[in-house]
VMD Tcl script that draws the C-alpha trace (Angstrom):
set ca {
  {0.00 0.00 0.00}
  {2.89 2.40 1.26}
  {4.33 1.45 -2.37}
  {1.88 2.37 -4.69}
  {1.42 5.59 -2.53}
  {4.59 6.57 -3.43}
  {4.28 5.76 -7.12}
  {1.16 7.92 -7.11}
  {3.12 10.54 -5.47}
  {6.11 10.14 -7.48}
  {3.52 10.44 -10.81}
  {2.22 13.53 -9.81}
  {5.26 15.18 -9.22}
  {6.01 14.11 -13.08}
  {3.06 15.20 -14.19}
  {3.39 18.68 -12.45}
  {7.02 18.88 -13.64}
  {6.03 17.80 -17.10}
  {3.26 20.87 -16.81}
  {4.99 23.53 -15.84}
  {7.55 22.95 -18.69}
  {4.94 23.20 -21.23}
  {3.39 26.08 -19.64}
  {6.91 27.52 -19.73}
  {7.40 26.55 -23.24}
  {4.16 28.34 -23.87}
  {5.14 31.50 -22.19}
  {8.11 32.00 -23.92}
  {6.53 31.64 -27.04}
  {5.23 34.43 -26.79}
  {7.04 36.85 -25.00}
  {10.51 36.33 -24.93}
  {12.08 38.83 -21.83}
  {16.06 38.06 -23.22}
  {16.95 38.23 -26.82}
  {19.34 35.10 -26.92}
  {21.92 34.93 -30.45}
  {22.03 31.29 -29.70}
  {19.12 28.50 -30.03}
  {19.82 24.85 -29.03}
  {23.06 24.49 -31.47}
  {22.11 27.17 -34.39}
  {23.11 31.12 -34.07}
  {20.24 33.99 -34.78}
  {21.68 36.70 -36.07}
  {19.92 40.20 -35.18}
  {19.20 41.28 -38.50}
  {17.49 45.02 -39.30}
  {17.90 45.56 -35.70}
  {19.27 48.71 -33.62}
  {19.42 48.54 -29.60}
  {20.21 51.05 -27.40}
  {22.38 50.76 -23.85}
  {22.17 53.39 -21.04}
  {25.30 53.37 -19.36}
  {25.29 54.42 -15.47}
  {28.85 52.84 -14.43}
  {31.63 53.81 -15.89}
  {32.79 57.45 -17.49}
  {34.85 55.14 -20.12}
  {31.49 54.49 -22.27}
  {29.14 56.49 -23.92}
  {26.54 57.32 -21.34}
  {24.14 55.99 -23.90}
  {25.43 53.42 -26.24}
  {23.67 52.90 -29.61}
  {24.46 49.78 -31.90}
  {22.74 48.50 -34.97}
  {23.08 45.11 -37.33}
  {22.80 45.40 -41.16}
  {20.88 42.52 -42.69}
  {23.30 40.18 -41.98}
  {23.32 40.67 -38.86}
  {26.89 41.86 -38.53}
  {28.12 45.53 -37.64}
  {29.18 47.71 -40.58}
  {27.67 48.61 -43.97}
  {25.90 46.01 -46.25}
  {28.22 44.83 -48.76}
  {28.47 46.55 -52.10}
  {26.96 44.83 -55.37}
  {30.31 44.83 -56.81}
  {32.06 43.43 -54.17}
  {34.83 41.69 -56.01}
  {36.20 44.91 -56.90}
  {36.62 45.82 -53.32}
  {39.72 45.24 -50.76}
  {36.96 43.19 -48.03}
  {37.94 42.63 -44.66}
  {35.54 40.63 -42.01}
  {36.65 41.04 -38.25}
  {36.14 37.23 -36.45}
  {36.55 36.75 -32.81}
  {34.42 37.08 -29.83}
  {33.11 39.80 -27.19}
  {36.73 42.13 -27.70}
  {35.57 41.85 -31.44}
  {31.97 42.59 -31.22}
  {32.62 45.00 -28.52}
  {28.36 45.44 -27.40}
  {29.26 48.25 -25.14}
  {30.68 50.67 -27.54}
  {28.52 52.93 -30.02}
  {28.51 52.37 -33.51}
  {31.29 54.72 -35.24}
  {33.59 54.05 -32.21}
  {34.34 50.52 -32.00}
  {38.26 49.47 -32.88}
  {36.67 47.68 -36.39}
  {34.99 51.07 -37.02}
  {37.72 53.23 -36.40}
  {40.18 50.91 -38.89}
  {37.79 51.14 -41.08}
  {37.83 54.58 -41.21}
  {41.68 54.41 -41.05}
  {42.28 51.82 -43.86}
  {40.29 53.73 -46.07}
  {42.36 56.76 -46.03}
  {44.84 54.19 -47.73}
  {42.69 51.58 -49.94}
  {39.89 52.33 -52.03}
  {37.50 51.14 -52.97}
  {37.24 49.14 -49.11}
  {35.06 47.37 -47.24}
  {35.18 46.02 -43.75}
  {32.41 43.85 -41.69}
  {32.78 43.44 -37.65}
  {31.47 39.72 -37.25}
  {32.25 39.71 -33.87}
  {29.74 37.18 -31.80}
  {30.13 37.30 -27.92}
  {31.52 34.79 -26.64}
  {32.60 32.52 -29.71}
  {35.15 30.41 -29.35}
  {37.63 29.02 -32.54}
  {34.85 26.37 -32.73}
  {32.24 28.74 -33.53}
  {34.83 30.64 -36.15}
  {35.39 27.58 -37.72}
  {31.48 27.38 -38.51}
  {31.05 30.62 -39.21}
  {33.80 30.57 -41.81}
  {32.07 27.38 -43.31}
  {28.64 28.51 -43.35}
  {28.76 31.89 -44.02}
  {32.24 33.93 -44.55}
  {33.35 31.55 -47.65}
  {30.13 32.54 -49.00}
  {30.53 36.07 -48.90}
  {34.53 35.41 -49.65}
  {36.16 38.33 -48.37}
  {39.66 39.02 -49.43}
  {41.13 39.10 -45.83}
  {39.49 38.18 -42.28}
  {41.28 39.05 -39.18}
  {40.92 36.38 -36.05}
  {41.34 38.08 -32.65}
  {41.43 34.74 -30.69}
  {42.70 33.73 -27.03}
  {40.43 34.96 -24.39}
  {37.37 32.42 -25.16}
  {39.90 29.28 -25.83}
  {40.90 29.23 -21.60}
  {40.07 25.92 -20.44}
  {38.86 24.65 -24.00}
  {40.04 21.21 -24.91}
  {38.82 18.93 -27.75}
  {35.40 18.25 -29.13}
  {32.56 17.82 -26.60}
  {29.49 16.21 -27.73}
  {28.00 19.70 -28.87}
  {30.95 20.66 -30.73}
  {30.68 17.33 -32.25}
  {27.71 18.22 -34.00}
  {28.49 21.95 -34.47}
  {31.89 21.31 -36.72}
  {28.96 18.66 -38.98}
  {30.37 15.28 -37.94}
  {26.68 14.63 -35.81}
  {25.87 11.61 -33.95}
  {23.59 9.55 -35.89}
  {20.54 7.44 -34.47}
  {17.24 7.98 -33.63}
  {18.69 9.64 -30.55}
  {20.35 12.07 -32.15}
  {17.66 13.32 -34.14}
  {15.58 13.37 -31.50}
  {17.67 15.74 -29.17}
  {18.51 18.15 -32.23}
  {14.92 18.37 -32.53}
  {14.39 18.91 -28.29}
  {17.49 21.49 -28.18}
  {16.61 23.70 -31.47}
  {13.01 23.37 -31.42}
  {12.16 24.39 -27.28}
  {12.49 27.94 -26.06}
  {12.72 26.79 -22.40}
  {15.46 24.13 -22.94}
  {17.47 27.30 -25.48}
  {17.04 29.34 -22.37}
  {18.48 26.72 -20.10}
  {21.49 25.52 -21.73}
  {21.95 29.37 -22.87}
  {21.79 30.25 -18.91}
  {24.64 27.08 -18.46}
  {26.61 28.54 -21.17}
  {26.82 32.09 -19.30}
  {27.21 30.79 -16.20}
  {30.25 29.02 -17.32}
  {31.93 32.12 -18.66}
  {31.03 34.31 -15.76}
  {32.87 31.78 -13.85}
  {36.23 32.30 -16.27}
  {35.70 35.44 -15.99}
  {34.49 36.16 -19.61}
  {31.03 38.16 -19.20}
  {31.54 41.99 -19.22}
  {31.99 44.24 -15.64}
  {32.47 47.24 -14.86}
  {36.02 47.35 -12.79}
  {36.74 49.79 -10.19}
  {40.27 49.58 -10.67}
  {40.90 52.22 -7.95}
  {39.74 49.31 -5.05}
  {40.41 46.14 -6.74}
  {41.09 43.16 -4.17}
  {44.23 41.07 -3.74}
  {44.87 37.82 -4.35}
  {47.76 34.90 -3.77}
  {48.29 32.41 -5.82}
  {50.73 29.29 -4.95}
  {53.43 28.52 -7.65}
  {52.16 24.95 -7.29}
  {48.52 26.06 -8.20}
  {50.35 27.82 -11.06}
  {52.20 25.16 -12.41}
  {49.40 22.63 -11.89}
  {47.73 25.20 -14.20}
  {49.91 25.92 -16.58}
  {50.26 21.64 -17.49}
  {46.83 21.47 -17.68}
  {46.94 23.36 -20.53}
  {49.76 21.94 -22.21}
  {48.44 18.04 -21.80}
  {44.94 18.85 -22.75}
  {44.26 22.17 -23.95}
  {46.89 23.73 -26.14}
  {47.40 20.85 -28.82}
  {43.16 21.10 -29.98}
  {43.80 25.07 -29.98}
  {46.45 24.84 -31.82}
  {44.29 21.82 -34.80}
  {41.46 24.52 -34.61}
  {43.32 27.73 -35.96}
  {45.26 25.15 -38.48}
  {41.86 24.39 -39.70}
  {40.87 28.26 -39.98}
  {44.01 28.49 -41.88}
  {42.88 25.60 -44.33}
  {39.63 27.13 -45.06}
  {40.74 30.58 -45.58}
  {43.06 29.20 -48.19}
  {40.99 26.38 -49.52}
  {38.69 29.68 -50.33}
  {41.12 31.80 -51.54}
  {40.77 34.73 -48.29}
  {44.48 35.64 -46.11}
  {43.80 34.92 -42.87}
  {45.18 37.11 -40.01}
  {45.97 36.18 -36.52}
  {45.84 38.82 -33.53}
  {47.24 37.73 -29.96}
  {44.74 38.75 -26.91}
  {45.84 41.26 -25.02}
  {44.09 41.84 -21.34}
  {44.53 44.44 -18.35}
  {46.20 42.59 -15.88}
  {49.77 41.45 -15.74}
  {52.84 41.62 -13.36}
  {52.94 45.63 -13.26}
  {51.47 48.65 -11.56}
  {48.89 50.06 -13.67}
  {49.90 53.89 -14.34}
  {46.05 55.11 -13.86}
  {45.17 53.80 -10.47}
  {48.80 52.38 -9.15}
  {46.68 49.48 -8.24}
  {48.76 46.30 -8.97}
  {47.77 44.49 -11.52}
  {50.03 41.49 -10.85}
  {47.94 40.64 -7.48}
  {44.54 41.82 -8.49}
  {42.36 39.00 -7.73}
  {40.79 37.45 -10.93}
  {38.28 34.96 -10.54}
  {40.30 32.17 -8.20}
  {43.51 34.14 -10.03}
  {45.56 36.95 -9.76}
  {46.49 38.80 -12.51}
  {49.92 37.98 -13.20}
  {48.90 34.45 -13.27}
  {45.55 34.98 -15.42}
  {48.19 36.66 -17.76}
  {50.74 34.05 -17.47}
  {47.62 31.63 -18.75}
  {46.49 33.83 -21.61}
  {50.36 34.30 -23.20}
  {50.64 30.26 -23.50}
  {47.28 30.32 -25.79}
  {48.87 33.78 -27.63}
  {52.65 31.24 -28.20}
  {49.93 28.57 -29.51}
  {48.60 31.67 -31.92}
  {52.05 32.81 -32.74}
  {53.41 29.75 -32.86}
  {50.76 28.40 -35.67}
  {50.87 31.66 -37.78}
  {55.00 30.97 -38.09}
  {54.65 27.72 -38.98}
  {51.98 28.68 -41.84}
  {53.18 31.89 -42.86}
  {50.19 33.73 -41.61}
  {50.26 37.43 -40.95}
  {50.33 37.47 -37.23}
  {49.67 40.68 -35.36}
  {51.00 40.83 -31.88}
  {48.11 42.44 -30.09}
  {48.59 40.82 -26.56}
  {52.06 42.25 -26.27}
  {51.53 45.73 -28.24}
  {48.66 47.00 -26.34}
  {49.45 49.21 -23.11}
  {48.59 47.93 -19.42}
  {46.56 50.57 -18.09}
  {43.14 51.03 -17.04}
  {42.21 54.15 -19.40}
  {42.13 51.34 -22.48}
  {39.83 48.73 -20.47}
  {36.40 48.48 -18.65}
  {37.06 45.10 -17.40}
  {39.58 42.28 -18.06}
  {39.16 41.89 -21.67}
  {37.08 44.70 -22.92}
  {38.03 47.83 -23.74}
  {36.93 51.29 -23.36}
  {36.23 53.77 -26.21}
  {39.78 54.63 -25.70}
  {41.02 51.15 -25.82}
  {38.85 51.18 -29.07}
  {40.92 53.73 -30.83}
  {44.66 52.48 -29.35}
  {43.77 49.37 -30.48}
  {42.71 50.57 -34.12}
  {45.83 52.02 -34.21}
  {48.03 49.40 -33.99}
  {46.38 47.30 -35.90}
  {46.38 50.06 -38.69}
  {49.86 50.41 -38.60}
  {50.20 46.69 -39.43}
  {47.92 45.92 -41.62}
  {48.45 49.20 -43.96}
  {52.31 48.04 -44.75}
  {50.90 44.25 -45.42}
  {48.06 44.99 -47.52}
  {49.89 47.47 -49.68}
  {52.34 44.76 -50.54}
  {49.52 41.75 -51.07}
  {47.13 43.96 -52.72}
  {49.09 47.04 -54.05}
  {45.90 47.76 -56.84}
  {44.04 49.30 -54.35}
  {46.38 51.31 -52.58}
  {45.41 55.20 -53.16}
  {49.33 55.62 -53.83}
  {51.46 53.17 -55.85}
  {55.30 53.75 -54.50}
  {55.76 55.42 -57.07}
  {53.19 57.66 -55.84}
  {50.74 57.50 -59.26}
  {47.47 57.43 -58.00}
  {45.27 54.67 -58.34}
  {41.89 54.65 -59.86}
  {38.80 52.15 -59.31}
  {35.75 53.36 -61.53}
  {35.81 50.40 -63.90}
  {32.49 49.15 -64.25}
  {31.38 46.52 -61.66}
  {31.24 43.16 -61.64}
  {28.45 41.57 -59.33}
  {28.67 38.62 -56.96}
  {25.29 36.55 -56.78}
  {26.45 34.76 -54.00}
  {26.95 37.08 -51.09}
  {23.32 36.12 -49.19}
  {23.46 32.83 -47.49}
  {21.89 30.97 -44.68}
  {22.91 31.40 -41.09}
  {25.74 29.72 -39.58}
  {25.96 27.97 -36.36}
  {27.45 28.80 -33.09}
  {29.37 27.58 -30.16}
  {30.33 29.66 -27.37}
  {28.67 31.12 -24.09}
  {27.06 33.87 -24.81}
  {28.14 36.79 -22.61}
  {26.11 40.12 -23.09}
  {26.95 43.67 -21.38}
  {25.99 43.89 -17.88}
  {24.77 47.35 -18.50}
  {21.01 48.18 -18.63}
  {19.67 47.52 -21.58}
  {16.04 49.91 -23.37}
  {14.45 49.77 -26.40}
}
mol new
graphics top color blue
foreach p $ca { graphics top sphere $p radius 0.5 }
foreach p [lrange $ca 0 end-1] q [lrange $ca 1 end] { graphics top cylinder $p $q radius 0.2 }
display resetview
């Protein structure tokens, strides 16, 4: 009797369970409060859309932020109908490339925009930047999209996402197109990209897991940052954890976005991470940076972290002869260029422009001298032939894998 009271019971609870998901599945049907870029295993990109930020926090961001998406849901100008005839550049990375807390006009892939066409013409540049993407969600987005459009050039700014990242897990399986097959599988593609409660629940794991590496976007007050000791033993143990698991699949996945580029006929370039902290006194604040306490870190030792994954980058470009722009290493220490660990301010936005300008303008002018405005021997160029259109620049969606990590600050519509 007890027994089949506590079947009953054990029903019920089912039941009730079982009800309240599809009355949560219902609600969010329709009305959905959080605008997620990720379903299940597929990306939505925010076409036609414009958002607007109101910033209360920090005095290095617009006090109201206004971003938009063209119809491909990327930041910049649709592309032109003769696009073949333009130098095209698409920015790939994550958050530090999409940068969602800085206005439109004044992110870095604006601003060398703006500064590569004062050398190039006719040019074009895209920001693709997807918060927090990871080289496995590059990889798709190259194969899905970017080859598509087939931009002469894409720049990766890779390093911060890959911490902790070793080889394929089961989603990633199915995200790089080698799926497990079965009745199974179909079946939880179908759960995953088909329910708006079980998208919100893995996208709330996914955030939760990069709040907890310290990857979502803060607002620092650098001024009264807390200290923190780390062992050299914790350190080391760190550091090897990296090299037996981690390093070697980082190292297979940026190969691979060198393969496609090239299989596609596009010049890949690398760009090291750079972040706040590291073993020095920061020249704003005189906080130190080296002892700042960074998620179960310090910042010398988050630093010491990041710089194996930027050898891996540097390392990989040599080997390939990829451009490789040394970003992590060029890029100041000091508060004034960053918000938070990663993410940097509007001023951050322009040093970081610059540098890359300086790079890139010598590079390009060699690989693609017909559309420098000045040939060496300083004849100006000219580009008013007639056009010739591409029919293939509009293509589905790509996927995604990555945490999604949005900006903390208060977002109206």
């Amino acid at each position: 009797m007890r027994m089949g009271n506590l079947n009953k019971n054990i029903l019920a609870i089912l039941l009730g369970l079982l009800a309240s998901f599809f009355l949560l599945e219902g609600l969010l049907r329709i009305f959905q409060p959080i605008e997620f870029r990720v379903k299940g295993n597929k990306i939505i990109l925010p076409a036609h859309k414009k958002y607007q930020f109101t910033n209360d926090k920090t005095d290095k961001l617009d006090p109201i932020i206004y971003t938009s998406r063209n119809p491909m849901g990327f930041r910049g100008e649709i592309p032109p109908p003769n696009f073949a005839d333009y130098l095209t550049m698409i920015t790939v990375g994550g958050s530090t490339t999409a940068c969602e807390a800085i206005s439109d006009g004044k992110t870095w892939c604006d601003l060398l925009g703006k500064q590569l066409r004062q050398s190039f013409q006719p040019f074009w540049l895209n920001n693709a930047g997807l918060d927090g993407t990871t080289t496995y969600g590059h990889l798709i987005l190259m194969e899905d999209f970017i080859i598509k459009l087939r931009p002469k050039v894409v720049l990766f700014l890779v390093g911060a996402n890959e911490l902790g990242l070793s080889d394929l897990t089961k989603w990633d399986v199915k995200f790089l197109k080698k799926p497990v097959t079965g009745a199974l599988a179909a079946l939880q593609e179908k759960l995953v990209n088909g329910s708006e409660a079980l998208s919100y629940a893995i996208n709330f794991y996914r955030y939760a897991k990069a709040r907890k590496r310290g990857l979502h976007h803060q607002t620092f007050d650098f001024a009264n940052l807390k200290s923190s000791v780390v062992s050299q033993e914790h350190i080391q143990s760190l550091i090897q954890l990296a090299r037996a698991q981690h390093l070697e699949p980082f190292a297979a996945r940026l190969t691979r976005l060198i393969d496609i580029c090239r299989e596609n006929s596009i010049e890949p370039v690398f760009i090291t991470q750079p972040m706040v902290f590291g073993d020095l006194i920061d020249p704003v604040t005189g906080t130190d940076l080296g002892s700042a306490d960074t998620h179960a870190l310090n910042g010398k030792t988050f630093w010491q972290l990041l710089e194996i994954y930027n050898d891996v980058t540097r390392a990989t470009a040599r080997r390939h002869g990829v451009e490789l722009i040394d970003l992590g290493r060029e890029m100041p220490k000091s508060s004034a260029y960053y918000y938070d660990t990663f993410h940097y301010s509007n001023a951050g936005c322009e040093l970081v422009a610059d540098i890359l300008g300086r790079h890139l303008e010598p590079f390009l002018k060699k690989k693609y001298p017909q559309f420098s405005t000045v040939r060496p021997s300083g004849e100006q160029t000219s580009h008013l032939a007639s056009p010739t259109r591409r029919h293939d620049r509009h293509s589905r969606l790509p996927a995604f894998s990555g945490p999604p990590c949005g900006p903390t600050l208060q977002e109206s519509r």
